[in-house]
Every structure is written in C-alpha cells, then in structure tokens.
C-alpha distance (Angstrom), angle and dihedral (degrees) to the residues before:
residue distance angle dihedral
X1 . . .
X2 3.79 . .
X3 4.36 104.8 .
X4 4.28 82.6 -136.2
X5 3.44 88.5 63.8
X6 3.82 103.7 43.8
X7 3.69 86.1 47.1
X8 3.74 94.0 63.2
X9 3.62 98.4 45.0
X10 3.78 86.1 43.8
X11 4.43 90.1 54.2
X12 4.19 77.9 39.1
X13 3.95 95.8 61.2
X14 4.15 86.7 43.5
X15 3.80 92.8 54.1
X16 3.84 88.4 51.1
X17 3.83 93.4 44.1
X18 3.44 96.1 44.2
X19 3.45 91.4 47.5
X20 3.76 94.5 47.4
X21 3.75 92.2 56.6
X22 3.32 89.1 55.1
X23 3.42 99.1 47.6
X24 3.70 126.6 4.6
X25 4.27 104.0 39.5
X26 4.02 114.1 87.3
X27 3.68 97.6 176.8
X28 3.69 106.2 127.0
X29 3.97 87.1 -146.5
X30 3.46 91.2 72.9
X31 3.72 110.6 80.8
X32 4.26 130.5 -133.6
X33 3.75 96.1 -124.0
X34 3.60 89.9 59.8
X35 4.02 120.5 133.5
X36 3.39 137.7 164.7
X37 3.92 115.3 -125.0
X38 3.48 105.9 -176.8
X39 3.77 145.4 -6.8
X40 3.68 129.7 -158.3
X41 3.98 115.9 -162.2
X42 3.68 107.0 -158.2
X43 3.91 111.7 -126.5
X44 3.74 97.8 -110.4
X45 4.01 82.7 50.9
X46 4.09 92.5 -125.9
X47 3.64 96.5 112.6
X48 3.76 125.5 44.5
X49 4.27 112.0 -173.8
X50 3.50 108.3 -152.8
X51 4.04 121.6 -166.2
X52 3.31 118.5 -152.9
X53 4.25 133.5 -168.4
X54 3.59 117.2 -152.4
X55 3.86 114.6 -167.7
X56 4.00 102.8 -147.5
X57 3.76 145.7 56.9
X58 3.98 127.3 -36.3
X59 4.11 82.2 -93.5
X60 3.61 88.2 59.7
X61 3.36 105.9 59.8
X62 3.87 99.0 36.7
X63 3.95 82.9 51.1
X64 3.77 88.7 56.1
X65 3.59 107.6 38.2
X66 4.37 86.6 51.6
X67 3.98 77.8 52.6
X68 3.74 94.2 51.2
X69 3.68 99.1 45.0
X70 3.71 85.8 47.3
X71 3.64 91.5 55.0
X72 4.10 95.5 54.6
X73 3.22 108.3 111.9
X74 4.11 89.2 49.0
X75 3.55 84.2 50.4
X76 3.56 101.7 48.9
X77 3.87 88.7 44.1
X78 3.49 89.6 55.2
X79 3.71 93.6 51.3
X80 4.12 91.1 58.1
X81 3.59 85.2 43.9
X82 3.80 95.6 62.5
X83 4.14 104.1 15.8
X84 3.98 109.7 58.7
X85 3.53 95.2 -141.7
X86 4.10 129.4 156.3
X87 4.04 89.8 -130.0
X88 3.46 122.5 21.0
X89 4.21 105.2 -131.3
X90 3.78 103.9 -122.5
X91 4.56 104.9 -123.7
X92 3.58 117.6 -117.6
X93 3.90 114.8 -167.1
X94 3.43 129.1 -142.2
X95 4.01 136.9 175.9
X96 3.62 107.5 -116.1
X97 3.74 110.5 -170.1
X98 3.80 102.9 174.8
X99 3.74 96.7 117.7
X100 3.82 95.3 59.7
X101 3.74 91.8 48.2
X102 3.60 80.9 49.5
X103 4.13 93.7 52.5
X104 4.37 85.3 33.0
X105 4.08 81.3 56.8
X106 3.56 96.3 45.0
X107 3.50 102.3 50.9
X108 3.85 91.0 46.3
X109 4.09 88.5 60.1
X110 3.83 82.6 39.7
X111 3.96 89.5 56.5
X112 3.86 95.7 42.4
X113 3.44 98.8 48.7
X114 3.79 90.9 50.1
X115 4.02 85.9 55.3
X116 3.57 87.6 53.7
X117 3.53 102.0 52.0
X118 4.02 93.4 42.5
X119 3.83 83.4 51.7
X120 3.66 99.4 51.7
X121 3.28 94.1 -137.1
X122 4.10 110.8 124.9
C-alpha cells in the first residue's frame, strides 16, 4: 500500500482520537492532560498504534491507559464512523513518555547552566 496513503489515514485516526478524548470519553479514569503523540497505522490497516502522553503521576497514566483500552470498541466504532475505510484498524495503546524526558532533559541543562553562571566559570 502506497506509505502517502497510510500516512493520512494514520494523521486521520489521531484527529479522531484526539478529538474523542477531548470530547466524547466520560470515564473518569482517563485523565484531562491526555494527548495523543503519535499513531502508526499498520500497512494492511488492521492495527493502528496509538501513543499517548499523560501529564501526572505513575497512577495517572496506568489509570488512563486501563480507561483507554476499556474504551476500544467505542473507539474503534468511532473511527468507522468518521474514516470510510474497508477494515477498521483495531487501536493499540501505548504510554509514550517522550515529552517528560524532554521537560526531565531540559531542566537538567536548565540546572547546569545556572551552576555555571553562579560559578563564573564559562
């Protein structure tokens, strides 16, 4: 299948996600600072990875992925709803915690370059 096209529906399925959690999910599992990263349509479009980022504590995010994977078959079914697509792919979650390495990263330069400067040492 062309990559172009997998792409598309693969940004497709994270608009509707994205805009489910924002929107259509009520289960108080899921958490408010919930976004979805990334997802990764496989090319026979059976299998759709979705990353998610949870802004909070370890209890958090397990509380919201549980909520997530209970909420697949909504999800799915809202997919086929919006995307006209000869098979639905099926979501897989997973925790993606890139952006709070990111921040974790950040504030480390942050906190050495402050040591260097109140050293001054450059």
């Amino acid at each position: 299948m062309n990559n172009k096209r997998v792409y598309r529906i693969s940004e497709e399925v994270k608009k509707v996600v994205s805009e489910l959690l924002f929107n259509g999910l009520k289960d108080p599992r899921i958490h408010s600072l919930t976004t979805v990263t990334n997802v990764e349509v496989t090319r026979d479009l059976r299998y759709a990875k979705i990353y998610v980022s949870v802004l909070g504590n370890d209890e958090d995010k397990k509380n919201t992925i549980e909520g997530l994977e209970s909420a697949k078959g909504f999800i799915r079914n809202e997919i086929g709803k919006k995307i006209d697509l000869r098979y639905v792919p099926e979501p897989i979650f997973y925790l993606d915690e890139s952006i709070e390495q990111g921040i974790y990263i950040s504030k480390l330069i942050d906190d050495v370059n402050k040591n260097t400067n109140n050293t001054g040492e450059e």
